[in-house]
C-alpha positions in Angstrom: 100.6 139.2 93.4 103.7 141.1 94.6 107.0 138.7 94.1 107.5 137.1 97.8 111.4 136.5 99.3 111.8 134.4 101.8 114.8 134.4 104.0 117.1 131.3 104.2 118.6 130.3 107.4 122.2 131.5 106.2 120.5 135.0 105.3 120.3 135.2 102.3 116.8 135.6 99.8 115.0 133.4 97.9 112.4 133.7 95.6 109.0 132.5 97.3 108.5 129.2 95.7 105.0 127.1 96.4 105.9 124.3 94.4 108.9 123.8 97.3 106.0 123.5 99.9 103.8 121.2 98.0 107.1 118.9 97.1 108.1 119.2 100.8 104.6 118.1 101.9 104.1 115.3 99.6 107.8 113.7 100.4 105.9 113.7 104.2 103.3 111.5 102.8 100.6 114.1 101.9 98.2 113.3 99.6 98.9 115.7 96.5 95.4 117.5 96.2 96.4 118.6 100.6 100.0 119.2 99.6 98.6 121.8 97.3 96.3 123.3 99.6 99.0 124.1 102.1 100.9 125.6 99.7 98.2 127.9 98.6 97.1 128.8 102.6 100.8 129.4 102.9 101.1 131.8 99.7 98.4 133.4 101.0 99.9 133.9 104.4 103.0 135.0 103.0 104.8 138.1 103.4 108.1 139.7 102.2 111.0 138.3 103.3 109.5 135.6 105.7 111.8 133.6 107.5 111.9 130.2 106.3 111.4 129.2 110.1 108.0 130.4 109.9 107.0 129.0 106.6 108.4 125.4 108.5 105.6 126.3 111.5 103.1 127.1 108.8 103.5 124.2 107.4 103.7 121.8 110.1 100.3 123.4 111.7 98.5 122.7 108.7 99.9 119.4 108.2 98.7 118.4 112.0 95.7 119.3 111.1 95.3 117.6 107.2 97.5 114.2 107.6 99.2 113.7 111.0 101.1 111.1 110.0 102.9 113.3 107.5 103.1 116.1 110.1 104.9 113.8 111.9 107.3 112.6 109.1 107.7 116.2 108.1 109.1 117.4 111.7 111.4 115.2 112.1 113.0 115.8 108.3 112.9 119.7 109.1 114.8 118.9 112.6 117.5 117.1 110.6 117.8 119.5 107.1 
């Protein structure tokens, strides 16, 4: 697969990292094995330079659907960071 970079808020690129995702989704409250699994749909969904907004939305749909109550824990963390 074709190195991904994702663009930061600020502008600048970053490396596409799932491990981030998986960390991110688990400090929600996901159970590892669905953290994982988010992070793989996401890679998968992925393209160059994707905005880190739309890897947040990615996310957050998946989460709704996999553990709400992380979903919920995970919006209001990304409306703060």
């Amino acid at each position: 697969m074709a190195e991904i970079s994702v663009v930061k808020k600020d502008g600048h690129l970053e490396t596409f990292q799932p491990e981030k995702i998986a960390r991110a989704c688990m400090s929600a409250g996901a159970p590892k094995e669905t953290a994982e699994k988010i992070a793989e749909e996401v890679q998968s969904s992925a393209y160059d330079k994707i905005p880190t907004s739309e890897i947040r939305r990615m996310v957050l749909d998946r989460l709704k659907a996999e553990s709400p109550a992380a979903a919920e824990a995970f919006e209001k963390y990304t409306k703060t960071a």
